[in-house]
N, CA, C and O atoms as a CHARMM CRD file, in Angstrom:
* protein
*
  356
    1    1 UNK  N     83.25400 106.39400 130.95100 PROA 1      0.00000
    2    1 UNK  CA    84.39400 107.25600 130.76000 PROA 1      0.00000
    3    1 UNK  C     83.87000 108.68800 130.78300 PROA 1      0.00000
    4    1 UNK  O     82.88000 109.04000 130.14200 PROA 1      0.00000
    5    2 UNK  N     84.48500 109.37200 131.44500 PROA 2      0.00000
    6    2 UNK  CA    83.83300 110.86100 131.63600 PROA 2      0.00000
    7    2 UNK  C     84.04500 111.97500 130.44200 PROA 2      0.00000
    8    2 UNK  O     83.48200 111.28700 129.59100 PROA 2      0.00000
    9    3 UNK  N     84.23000 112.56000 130.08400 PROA 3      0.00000
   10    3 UNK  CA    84.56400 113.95500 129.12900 PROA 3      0.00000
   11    3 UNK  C     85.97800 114.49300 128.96900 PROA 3      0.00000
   12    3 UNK  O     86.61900 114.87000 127.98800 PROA 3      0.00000
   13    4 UNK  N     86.31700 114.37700 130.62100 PROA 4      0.00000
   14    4 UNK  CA    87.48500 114.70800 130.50200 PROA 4      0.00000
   15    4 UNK  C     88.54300 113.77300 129.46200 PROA 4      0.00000
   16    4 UNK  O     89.27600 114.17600 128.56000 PROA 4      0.00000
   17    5 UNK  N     88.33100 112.51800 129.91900 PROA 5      0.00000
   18    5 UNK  CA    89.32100 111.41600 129.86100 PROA 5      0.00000
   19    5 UNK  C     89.05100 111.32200 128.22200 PROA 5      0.00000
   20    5 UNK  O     90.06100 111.08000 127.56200 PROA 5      0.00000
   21    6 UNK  N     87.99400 111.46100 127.60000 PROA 6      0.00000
   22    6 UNK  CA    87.16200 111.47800 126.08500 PROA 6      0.00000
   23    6 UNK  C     87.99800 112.26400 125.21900 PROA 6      0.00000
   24    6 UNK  O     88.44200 111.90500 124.12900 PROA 6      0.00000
   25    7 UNK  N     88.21800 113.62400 125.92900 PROA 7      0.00000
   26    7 UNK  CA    89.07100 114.55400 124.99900 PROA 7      0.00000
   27    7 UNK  C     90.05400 114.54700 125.04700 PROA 7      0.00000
   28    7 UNK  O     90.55600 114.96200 124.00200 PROA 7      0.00000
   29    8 UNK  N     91.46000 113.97500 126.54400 PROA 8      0.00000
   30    8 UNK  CA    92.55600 113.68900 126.36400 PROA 8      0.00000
   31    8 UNK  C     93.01200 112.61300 125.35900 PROA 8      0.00000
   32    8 UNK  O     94.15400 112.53600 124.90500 PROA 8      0.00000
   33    9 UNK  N     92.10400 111.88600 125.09800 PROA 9      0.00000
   34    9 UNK  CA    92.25600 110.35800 124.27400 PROA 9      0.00000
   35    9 UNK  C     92.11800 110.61000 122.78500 PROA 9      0.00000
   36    9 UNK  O     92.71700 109.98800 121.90700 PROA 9      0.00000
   37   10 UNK  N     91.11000 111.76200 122.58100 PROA 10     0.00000
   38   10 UNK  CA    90.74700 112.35400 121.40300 PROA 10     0.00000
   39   10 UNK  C     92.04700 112.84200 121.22200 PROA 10     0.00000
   40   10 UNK  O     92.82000 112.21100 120.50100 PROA 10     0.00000
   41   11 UNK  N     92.46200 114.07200 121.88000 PROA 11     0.00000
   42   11 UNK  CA    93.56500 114.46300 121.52500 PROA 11     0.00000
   43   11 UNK  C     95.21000 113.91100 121.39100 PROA 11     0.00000
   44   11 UNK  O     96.23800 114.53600 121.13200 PROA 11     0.00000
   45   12 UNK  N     94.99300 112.60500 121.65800 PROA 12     0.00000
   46   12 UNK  CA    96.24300 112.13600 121.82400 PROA 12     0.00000
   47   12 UNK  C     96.26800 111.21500 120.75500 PROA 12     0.00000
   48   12 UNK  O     97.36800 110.75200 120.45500 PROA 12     0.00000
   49   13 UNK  N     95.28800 110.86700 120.13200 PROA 13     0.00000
   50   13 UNK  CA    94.68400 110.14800 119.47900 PROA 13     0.00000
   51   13 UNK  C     94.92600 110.46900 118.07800 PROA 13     0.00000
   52   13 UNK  O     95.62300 109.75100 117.36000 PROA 13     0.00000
   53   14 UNK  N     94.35700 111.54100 117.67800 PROA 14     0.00000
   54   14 UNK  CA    94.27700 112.61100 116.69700 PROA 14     0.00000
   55   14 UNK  C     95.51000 112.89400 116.13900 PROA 14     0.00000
   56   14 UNK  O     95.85100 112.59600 114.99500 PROA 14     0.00000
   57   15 UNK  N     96.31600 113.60200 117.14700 PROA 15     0.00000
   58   15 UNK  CA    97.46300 114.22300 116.98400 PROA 15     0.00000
   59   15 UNK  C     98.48500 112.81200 116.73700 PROA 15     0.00000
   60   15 UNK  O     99.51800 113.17600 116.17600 PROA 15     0.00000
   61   16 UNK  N     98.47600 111.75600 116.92500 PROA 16     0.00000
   62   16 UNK  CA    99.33100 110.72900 116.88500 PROA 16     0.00000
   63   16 UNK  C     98.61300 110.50300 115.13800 PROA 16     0.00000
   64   16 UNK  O     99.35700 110.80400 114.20500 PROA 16     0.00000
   65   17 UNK  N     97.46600 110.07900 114.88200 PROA 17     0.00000
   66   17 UNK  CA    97.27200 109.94500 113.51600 PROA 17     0.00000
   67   17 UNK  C     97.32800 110.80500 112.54100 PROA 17     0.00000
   68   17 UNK  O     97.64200 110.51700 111.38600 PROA 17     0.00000
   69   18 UNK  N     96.98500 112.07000 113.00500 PROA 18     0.00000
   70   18 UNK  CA    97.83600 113.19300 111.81900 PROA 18     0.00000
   71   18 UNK  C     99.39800 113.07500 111.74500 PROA 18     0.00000
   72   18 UNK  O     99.94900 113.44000 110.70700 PROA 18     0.00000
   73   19 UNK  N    100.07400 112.63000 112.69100 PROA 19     0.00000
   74   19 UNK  CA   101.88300 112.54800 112.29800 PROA 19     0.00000
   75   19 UNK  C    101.99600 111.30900 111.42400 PROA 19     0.00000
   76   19 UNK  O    103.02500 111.31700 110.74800 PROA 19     0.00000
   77   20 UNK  N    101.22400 110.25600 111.25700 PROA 20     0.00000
   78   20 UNK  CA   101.31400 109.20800 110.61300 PROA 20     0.00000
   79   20 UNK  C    100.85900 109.02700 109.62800 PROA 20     0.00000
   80   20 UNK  O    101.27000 108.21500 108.80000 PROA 20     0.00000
   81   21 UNK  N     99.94800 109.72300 109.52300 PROA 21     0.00000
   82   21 UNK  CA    99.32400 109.78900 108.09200 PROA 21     0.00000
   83   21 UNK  C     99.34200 110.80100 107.11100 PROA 21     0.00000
   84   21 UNK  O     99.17600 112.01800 107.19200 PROA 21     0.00000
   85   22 UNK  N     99.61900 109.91100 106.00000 PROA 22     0.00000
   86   22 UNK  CA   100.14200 110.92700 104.91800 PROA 22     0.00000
   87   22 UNK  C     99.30400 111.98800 104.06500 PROA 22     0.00000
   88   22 UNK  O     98.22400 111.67800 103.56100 PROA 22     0.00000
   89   23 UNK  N     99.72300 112.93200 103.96800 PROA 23     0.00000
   90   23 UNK  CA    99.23700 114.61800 103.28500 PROA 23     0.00000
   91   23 UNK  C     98.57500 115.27200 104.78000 PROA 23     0.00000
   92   23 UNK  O     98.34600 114.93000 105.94100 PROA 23     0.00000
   93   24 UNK  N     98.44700 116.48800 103.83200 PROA 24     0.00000
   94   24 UNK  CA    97.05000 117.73500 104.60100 PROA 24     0.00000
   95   24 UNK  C     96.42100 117.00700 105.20100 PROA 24     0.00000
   96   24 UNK  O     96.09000 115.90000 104.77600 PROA 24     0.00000
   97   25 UNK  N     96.12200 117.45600 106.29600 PROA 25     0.00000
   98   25 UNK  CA    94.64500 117.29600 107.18700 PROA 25     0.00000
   99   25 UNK  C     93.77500 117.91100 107.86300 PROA 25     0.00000
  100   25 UNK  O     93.44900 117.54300 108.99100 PROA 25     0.00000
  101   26 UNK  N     93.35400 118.77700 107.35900 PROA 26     0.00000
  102   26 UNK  CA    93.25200 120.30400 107.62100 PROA 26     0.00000
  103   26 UNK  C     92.17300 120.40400 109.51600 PROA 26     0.00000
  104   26 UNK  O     91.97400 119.38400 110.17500 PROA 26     0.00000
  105   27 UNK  N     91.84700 121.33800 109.81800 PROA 27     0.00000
  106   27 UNK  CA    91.01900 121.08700 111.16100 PROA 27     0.00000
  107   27 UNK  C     91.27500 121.59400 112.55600 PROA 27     0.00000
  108   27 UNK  O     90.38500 121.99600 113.30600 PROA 27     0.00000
  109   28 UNK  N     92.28900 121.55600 112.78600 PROA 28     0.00000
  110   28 UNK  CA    93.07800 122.61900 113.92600 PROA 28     0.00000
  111   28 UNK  C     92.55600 121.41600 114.86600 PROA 28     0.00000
  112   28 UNK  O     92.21800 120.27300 114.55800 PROA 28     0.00000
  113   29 UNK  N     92.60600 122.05800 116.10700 PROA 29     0.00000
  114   29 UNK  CA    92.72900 121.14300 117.47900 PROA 29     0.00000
  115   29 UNK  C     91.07700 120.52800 117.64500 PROA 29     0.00000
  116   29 UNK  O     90.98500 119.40900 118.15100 PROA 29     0.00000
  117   30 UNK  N     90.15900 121.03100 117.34900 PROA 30     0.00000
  118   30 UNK  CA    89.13500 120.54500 117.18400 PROA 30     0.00000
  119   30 UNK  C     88.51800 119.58500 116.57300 PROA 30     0.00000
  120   30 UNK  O     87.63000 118.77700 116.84400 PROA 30     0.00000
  121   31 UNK  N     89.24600 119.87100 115.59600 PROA 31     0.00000
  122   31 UNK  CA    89.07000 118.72100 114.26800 PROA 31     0.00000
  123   31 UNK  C     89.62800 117.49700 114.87500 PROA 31     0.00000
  124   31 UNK  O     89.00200 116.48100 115.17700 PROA 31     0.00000
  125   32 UNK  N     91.15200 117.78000 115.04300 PROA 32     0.00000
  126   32 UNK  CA    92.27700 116.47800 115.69300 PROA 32     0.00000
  127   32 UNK  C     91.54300 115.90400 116.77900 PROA 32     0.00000
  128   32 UNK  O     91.74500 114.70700 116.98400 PROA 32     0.00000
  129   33 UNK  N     90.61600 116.59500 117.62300 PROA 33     0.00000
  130   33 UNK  CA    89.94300 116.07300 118.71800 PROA 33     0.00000
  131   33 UNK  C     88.87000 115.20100 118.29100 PROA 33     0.00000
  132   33 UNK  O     88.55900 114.15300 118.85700 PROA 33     0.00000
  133   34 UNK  N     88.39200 115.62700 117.39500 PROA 34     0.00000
  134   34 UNK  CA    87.16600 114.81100 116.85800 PROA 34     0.00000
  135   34 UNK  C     87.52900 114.02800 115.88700 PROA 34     0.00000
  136   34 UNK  O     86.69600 113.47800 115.16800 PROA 34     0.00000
  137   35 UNK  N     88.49800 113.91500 115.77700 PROA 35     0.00000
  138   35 UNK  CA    88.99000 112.69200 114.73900 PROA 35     0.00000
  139   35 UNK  C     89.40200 111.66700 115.82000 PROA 35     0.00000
  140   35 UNK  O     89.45000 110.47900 115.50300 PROA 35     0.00000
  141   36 UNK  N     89.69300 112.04400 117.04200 PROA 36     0.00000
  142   36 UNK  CA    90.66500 110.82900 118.07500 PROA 36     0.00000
  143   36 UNK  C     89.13000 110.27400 118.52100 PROA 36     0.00000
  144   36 UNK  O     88.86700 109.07200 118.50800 PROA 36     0.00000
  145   37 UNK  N     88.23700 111.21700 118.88100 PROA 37     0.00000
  146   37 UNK  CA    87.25800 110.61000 120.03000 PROA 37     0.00000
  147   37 UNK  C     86.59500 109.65300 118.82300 PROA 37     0.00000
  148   37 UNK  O     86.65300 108.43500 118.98900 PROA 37     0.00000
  149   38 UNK  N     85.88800 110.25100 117.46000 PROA 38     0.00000
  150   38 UNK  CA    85.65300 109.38400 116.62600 PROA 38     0.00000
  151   38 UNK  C     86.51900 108.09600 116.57800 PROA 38     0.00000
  152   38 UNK  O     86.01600 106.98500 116.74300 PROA 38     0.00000
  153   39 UNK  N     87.76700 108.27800 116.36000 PROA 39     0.00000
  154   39 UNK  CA    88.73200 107.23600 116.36400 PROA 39     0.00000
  155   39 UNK  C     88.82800 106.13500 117.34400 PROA 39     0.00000
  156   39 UNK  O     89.17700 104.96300 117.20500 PROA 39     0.00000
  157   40 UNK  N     88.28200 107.06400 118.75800 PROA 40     0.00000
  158   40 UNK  CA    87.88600 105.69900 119.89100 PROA 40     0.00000
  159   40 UNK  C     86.79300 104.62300 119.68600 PROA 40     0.00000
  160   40 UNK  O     86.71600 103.46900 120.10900 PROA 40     0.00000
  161   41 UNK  N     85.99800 105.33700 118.92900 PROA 41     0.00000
  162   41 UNK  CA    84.39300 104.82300 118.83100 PROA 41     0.00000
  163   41 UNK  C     85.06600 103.64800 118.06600 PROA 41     0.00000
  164   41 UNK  O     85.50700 102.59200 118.51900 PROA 41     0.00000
  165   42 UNK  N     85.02600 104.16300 116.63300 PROA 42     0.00000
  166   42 UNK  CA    85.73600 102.85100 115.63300 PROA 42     0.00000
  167   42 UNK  C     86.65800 102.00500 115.84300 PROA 42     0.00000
  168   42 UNK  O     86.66200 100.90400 115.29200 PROA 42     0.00000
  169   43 UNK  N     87.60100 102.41400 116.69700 PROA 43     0.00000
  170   43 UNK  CA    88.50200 100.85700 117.08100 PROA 43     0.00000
  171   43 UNK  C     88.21500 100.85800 118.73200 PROA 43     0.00000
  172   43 UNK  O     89.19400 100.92300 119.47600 PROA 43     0.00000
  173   44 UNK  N     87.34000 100.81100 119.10000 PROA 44     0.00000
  174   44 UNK  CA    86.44100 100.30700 120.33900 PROA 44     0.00000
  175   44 UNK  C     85.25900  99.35300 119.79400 PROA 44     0.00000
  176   44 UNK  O     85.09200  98.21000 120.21800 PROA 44     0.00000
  177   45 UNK  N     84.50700  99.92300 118.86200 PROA 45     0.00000
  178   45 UNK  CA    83.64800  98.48400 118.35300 PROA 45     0.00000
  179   45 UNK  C     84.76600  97.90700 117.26800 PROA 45     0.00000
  180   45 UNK  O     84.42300  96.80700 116.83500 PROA 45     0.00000
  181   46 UNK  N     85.75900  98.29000 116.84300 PROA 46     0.00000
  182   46 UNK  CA    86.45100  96.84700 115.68100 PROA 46     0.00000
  183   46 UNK  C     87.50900  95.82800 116.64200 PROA 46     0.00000
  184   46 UNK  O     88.18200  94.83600 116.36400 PROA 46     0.00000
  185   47 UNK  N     87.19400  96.91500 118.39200 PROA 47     0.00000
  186   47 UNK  CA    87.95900  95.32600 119.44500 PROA 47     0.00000
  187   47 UNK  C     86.94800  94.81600 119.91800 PROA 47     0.00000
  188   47 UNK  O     87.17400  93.64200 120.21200 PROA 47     0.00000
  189   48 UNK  N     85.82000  95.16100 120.16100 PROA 48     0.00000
  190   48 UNK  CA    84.82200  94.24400 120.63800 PROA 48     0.00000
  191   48 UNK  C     84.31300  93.06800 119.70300 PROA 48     0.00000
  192   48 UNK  O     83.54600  92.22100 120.16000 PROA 48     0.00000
  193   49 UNK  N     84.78800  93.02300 118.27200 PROA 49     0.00000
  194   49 UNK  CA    83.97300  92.74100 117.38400 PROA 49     0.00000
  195   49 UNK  C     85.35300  91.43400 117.27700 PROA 49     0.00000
  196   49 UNK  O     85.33500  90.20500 117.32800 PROA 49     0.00000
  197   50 UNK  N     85.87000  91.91800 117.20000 PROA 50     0.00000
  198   50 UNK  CA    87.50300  90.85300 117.21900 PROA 50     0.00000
  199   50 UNK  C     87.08600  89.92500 118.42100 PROA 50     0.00000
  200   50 UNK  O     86.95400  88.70800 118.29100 PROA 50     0.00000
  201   51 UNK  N     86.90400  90.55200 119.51000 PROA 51     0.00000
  202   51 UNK  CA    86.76500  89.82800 120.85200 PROA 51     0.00000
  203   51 UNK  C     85.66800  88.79800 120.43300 PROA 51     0.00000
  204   51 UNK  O     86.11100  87.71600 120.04800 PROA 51     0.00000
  205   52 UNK  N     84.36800  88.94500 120.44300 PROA 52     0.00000
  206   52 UNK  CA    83.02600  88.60700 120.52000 PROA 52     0.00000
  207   52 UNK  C     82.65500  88.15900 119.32600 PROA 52     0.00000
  208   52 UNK  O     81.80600  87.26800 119.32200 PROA 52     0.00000
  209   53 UNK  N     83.22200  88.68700 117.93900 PROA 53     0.00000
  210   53 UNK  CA    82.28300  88.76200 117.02300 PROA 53     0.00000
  211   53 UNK  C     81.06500  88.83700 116.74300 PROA 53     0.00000
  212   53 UNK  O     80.45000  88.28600 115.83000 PROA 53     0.00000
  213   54 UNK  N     80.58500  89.76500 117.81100 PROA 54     0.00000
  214   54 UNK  CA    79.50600  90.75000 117.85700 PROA 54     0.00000
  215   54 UNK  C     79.56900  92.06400 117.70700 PROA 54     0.00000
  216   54 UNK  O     80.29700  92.59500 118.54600 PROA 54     0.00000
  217   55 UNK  N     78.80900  93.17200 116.53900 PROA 55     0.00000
  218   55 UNK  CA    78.92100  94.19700 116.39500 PROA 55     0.00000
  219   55 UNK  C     78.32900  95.35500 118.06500 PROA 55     0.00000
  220   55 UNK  O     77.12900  95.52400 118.27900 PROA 55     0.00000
  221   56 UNK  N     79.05100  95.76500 118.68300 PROA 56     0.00000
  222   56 UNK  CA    78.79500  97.01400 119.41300 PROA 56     0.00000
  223   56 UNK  C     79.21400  98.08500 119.32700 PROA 56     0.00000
  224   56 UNK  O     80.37900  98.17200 118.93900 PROA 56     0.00000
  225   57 UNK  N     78.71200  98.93400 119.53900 PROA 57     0.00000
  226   57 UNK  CA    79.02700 100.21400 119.88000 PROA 57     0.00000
  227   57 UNK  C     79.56400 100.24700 121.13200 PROA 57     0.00000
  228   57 UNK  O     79.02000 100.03000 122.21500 PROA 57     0.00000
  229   58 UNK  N     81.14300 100.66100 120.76700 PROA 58     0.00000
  230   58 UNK  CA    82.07400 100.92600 122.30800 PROA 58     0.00000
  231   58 UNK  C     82.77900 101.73300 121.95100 PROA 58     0.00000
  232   58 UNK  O     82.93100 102.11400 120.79000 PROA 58     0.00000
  233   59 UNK  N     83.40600 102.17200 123.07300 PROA 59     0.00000
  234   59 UNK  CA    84.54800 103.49600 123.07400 PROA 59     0.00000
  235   59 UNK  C     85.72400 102.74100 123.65400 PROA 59     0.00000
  236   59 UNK  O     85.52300 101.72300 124.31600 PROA 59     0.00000
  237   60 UNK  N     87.06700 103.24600 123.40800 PROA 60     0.00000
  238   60 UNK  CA    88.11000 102.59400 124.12800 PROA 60     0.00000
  239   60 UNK  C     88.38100 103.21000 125.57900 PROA 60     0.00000
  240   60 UNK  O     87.86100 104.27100 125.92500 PROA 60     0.00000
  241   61 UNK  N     89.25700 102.44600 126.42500 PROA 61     0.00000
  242   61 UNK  CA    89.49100 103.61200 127.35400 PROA 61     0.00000
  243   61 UNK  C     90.82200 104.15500 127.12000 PROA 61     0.00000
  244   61 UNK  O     91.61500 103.87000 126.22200 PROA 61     0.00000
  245   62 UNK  N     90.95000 105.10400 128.22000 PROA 62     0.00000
  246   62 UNK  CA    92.74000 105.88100 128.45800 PROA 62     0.00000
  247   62 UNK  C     93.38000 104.76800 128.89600 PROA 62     0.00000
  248   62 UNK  O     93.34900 104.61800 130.11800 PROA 62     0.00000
  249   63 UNK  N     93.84900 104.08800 128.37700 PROA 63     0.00000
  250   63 UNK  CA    95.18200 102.53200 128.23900 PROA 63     0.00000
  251   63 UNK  C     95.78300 102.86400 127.25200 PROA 63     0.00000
  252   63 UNK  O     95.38900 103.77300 126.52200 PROA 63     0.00000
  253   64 UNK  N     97.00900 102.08800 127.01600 PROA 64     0.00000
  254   64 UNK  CA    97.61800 101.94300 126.10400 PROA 64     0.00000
  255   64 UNK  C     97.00400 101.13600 124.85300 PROA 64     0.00000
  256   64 UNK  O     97.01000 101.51500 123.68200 PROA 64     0.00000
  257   65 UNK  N     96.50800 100.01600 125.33100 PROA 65     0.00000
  258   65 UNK  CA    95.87200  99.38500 124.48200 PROA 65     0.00000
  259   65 UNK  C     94.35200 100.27700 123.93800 PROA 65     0.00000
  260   65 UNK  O     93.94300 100.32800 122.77800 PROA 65     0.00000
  261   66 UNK  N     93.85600 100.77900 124.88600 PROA 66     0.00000
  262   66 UNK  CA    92.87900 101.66400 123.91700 PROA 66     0.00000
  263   66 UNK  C     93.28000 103.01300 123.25700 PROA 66     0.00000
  264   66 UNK  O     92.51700 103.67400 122.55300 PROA 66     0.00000
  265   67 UNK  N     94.47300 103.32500 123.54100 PROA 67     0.00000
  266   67 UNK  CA    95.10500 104.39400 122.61400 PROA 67     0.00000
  267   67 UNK  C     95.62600 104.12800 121.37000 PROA 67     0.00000
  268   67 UNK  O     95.86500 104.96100 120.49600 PROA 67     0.00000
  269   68 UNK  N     95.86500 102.43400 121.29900 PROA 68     0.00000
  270   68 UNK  CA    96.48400 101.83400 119.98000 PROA 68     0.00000
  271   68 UNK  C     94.94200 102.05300 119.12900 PROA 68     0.00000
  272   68 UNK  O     94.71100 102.83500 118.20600 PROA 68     0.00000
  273   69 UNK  N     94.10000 101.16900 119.73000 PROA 69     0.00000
  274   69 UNK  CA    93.13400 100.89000 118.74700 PROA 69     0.00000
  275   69 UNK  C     92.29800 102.28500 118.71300 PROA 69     0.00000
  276   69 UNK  O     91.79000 102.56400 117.62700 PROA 69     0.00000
  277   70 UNK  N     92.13200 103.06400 119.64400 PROA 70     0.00000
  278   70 UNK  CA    91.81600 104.54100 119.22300 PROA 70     0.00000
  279   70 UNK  C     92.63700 105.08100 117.80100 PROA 70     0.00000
  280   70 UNK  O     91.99100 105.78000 117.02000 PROA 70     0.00000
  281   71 UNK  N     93.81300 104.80600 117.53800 PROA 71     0.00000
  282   71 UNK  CA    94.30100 105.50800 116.49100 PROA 71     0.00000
  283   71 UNK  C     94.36300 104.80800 115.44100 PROA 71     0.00000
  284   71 UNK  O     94.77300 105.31300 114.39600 PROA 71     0.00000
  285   72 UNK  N     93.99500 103.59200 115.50500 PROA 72     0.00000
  286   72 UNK  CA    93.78700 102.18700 114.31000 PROA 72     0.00000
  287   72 UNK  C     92.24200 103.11600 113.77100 PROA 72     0.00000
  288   72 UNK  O     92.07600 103.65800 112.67800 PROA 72     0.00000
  289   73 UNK  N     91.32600 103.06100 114.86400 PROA 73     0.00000
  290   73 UNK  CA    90.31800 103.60700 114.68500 PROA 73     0.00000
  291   73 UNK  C     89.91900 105.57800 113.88300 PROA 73     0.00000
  292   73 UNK  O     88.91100 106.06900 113.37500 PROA 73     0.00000
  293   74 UNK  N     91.22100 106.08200 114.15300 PROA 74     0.00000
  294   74 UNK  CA    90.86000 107.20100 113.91200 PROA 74     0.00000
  295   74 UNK  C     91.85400 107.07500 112.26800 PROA 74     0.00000
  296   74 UNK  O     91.27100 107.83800 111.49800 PROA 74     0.00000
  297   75 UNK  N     92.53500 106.70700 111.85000 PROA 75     0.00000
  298   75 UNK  CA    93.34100 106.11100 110.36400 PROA 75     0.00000
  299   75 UNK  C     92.13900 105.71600 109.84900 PROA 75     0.00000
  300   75 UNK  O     91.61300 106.58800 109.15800 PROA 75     0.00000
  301   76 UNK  N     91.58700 104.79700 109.94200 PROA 76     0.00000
  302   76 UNK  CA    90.25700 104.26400 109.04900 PROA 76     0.00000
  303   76 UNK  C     89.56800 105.32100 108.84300 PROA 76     0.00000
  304   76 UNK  O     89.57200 105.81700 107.71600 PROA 76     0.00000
  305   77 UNK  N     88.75900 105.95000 109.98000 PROA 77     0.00000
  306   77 UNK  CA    87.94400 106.97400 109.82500 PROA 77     0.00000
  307   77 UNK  C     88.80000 108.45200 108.96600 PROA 77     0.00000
  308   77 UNK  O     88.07200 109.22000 108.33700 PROA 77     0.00000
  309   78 UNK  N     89.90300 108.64900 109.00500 PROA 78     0.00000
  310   78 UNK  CA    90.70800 109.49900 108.15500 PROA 78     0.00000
  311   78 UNK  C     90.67700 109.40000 106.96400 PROA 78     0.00000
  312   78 UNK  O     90.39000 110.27800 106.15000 PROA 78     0.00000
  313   79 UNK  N     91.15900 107.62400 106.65800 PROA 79     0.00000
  314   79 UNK  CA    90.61600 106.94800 105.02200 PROA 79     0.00000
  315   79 UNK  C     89.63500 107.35100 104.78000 PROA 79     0.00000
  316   79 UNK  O     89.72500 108.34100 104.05300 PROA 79     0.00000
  317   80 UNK  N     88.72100 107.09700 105.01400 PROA 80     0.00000
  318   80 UNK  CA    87.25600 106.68500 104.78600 PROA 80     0.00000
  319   80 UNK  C     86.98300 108.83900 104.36500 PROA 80     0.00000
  320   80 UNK  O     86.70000 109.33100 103.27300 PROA 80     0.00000
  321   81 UNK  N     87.09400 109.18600 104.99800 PROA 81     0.00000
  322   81 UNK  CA    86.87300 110.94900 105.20400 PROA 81     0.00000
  323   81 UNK  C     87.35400 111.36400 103.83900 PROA 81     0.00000
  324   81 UNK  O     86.66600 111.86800 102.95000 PROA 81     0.00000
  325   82 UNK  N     88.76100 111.05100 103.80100 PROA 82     0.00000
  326   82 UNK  CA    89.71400 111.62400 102.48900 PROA 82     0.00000
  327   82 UNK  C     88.78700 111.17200 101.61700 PROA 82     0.00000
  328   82 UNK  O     88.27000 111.96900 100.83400 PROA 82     0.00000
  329   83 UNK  N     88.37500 109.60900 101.61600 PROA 83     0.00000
  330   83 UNK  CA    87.68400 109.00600  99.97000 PROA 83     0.00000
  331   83 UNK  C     86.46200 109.70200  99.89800 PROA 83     0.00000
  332   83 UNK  O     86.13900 110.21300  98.82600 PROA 83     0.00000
  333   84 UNK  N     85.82800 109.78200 100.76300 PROA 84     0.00000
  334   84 UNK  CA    84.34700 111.15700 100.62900 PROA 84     0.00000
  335   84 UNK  C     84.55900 112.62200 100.01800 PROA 84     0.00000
  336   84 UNK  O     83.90600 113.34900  99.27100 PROA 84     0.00000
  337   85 UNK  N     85.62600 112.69700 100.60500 PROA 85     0.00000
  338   85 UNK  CA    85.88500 114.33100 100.13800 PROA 85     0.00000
  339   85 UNK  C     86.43600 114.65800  98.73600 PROA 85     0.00000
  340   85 UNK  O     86.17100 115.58500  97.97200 PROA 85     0.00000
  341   86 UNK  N     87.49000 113.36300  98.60300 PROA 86     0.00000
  342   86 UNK  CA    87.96100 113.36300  97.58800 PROA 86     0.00000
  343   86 UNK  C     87.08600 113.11800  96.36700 PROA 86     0.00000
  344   86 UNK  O     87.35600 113.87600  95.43600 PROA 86     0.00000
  345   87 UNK  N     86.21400 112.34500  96.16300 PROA 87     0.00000
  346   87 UNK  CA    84.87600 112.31200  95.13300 PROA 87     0.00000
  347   87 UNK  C     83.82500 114.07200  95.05700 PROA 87     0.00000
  348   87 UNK  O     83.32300 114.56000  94.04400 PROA 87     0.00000
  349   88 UNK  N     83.80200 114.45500  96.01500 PROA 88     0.00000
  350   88 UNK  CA    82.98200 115.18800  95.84800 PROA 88     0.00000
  351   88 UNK  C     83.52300 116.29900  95.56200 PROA 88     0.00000
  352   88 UNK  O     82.81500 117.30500  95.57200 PROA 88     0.00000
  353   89 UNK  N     84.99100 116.39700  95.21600 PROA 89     0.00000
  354   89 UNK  CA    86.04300 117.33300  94.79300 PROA 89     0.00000
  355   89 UNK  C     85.72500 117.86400  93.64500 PROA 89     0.00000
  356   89 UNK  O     86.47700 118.67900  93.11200 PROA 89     0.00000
């Protein structure tokens, strides 16, 4: 998957899980970008892992179906962020 296609997915990604998820999320378009592409990573290996039940490292692609689990993927990683930040508050 090239760069381009990385950051449209990021961004579509991002911006779909900040409308869904609840409170602040502070970060501007950069942040939202790096929360989607992160978000590909994590529900790209939690479908390979479903598939195979083997742990990999994967990215999703620009599909629908990898835009779902891109944003399954970028919610977890949002959780997971808030509970870090929130302790060290």
């Amino acid at each position: 998957m090239n760069i381009i296609a990385w950051i449209v997915l990021g961004l579509i990604a991002g911006a779909i899980t900040k409308a869904i998820y609840p409170g602040h999320q502070g970060g501007g378009i950069v942040g939202t970008m790096l929360l989607g592409i992160i978000g590909a990573l994590v529900g790209g290996s939690l479908g390979v892992f479903l598939q195979t039940g083997t742990f990999q490292f994967a990215a999703t692609g620009l599909t629908l179906g990898g835009i779902f689990l891109a944003v399954l993927g970028a919610v977890i990683a949002l959780f997971l962020w808030s509970l870090l930040t929130r302790r060290a508050a």
